[in-house]
N, C-alpha and C positions, 0 to 999 in steps of 0.2 A: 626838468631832468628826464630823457631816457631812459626808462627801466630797459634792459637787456637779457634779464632773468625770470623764466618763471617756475612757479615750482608747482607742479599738480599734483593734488591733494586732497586725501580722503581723511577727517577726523577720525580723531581714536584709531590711526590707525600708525603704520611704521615710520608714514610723511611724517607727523608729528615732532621726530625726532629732530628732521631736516629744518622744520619750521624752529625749534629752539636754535639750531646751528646759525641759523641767516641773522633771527634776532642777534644770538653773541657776536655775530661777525660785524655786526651794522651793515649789513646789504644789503643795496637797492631791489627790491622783488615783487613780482606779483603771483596775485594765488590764483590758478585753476581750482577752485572747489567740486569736489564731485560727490555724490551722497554714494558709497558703498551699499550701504541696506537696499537701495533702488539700481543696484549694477551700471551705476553711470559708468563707472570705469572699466566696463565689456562691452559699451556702444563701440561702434565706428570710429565715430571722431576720434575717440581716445586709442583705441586698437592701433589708427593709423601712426597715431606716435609712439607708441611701447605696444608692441603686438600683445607681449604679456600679459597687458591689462592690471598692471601693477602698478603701486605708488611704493615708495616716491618716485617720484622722474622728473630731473630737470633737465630745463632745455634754455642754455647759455650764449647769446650772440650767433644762434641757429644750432650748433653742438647740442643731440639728445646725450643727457646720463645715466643711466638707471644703475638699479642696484645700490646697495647701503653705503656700504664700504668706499664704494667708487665714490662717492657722490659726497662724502664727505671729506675723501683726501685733496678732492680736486678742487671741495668752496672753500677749504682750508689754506690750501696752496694760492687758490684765485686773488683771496681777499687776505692776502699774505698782511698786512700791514695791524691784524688785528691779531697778531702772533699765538695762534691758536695752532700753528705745527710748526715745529721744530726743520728750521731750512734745508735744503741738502749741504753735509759736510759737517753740518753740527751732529755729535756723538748720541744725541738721542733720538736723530731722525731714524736708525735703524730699531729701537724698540716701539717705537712712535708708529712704522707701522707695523712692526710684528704684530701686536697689538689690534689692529684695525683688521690684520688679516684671519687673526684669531677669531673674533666675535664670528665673522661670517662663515669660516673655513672650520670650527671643530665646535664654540660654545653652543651657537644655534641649533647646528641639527643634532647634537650630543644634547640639548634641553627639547628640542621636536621630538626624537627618538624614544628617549623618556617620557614623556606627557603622554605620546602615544600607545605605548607600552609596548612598542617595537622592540623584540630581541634581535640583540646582536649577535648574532653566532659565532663570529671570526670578528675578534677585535683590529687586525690587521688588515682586513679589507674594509673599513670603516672612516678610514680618513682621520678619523680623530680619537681611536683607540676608548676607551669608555668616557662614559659621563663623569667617574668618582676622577678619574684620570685629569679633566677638562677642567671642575669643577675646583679640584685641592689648586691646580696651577692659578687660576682665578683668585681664589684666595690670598696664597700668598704674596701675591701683587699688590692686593687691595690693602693687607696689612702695614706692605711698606709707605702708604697713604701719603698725606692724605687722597691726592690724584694717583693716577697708573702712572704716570714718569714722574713720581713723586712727588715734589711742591709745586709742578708747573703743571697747571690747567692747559687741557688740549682740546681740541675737534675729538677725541678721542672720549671724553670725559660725558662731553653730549652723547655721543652714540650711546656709551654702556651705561653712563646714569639715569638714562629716560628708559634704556632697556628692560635696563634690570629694576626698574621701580614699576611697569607695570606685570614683568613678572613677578616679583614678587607680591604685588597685588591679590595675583590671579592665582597664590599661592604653588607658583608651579616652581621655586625654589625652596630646597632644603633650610631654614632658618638662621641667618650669621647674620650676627650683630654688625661683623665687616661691610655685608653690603647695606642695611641700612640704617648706617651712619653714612657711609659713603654716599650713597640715594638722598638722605636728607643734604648732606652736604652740597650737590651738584640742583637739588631739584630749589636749593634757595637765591639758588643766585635767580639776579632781578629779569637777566633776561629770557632764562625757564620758566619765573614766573610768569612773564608778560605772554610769554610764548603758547605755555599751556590753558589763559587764561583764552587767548584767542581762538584757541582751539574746542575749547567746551564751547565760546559764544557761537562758531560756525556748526558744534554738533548739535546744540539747543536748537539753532535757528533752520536744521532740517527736519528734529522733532516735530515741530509747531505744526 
């Protein structure tokens, strides 16, 4: 079989999430692994494909991807037949990706801002108006559970359930039960298992 995908990849790192994605989706792929800690991913080789030096990035039948959000609407859409997003015309394709645009457009740097202890002076020039703002909306989405469009599991569910379980980790979220149930919820299925489990063995085996 032709693999025609590959996804390049730094453990413990944002790729991670993508690498849970490909498992749920059953996609043919291969992995560029790169060691972070040793700046593989600021050499040349790598520059030449994502100048940013950034993971994840894939690169699909010669199409570079980058960025999160992109990169999962598009193996969601690709590998359509593992109905991980909702099609166009169906009613939940527009919260499906409200949703996707949300994590990257207001949760993230509304939780970078924070961490950093960045004051916001003008909430209006900020894009996504405060944290407590970003944060209650988050909530009560997650309340109406079990997933974000409710009982249907998405491409969407990977991005925020791996997100938000290593911030919550790193304790850089406020404490809700909401998110981790949700987190347990999304981090048991077998193929975040399998996903994460390949991911500690490729960051083990740059340790050594």
């Amino acid at each position: 079989m032709t693999i025609n995908l590959t996804l390049h990849h730094c453990p413990n790192s944002r790729s991670t999430g993508v690498l849970a994605l490909l498992e749920e989706l059953k996609a043919p792929y291969e992995l560029h692994v790169m060691n972070m800690k040793k700046k593989e991913n600021r050499e040349p080789a790598y520059l030449a494909i994502n100048p940013m030096g950034k993971v994840p990035a894939i690169v699909h039948e010669g199409a570079l991807v980058t960025e999160q959000v992109a990169i999962y609407t598009y193996l969601a859409d690709v590998f359509s037949e593992a109905k991980l997003a909702p099609p166009l015309g169906d009613p939940l394709r527009g919260p499906y990706l409200r949703w996707m645009a949300f994590y990257g457009s207001c949760f993230e740097p509304a939780l970078i801002d924070r961490w950093l202890k960045r004051e916001v002076p003008d909430q209006a020039t900020t894009g996504y108006g405060s944290f407590d703002d970003v944060f209650n909306t988050l909530l009560a989405q997650l309340a109406k559970g079990p997933y974000l469009l409710g009982e249907q599991f998405t491409a969407l569910d990977v991005l925020w359930g791996t997100a938000l379980g290593w911030m919550d980790m790193f304790e850089l979220l406020p404490k809700r039960s909401e998110i981790g149930e949700y987190v347990k919820r999304v981090h048991s299925r077998p193929a975040i298992v399998a996903a994460q489990a390949k991911d500690q063995a490729l960051a083990a085996a740059q340790e050594a």
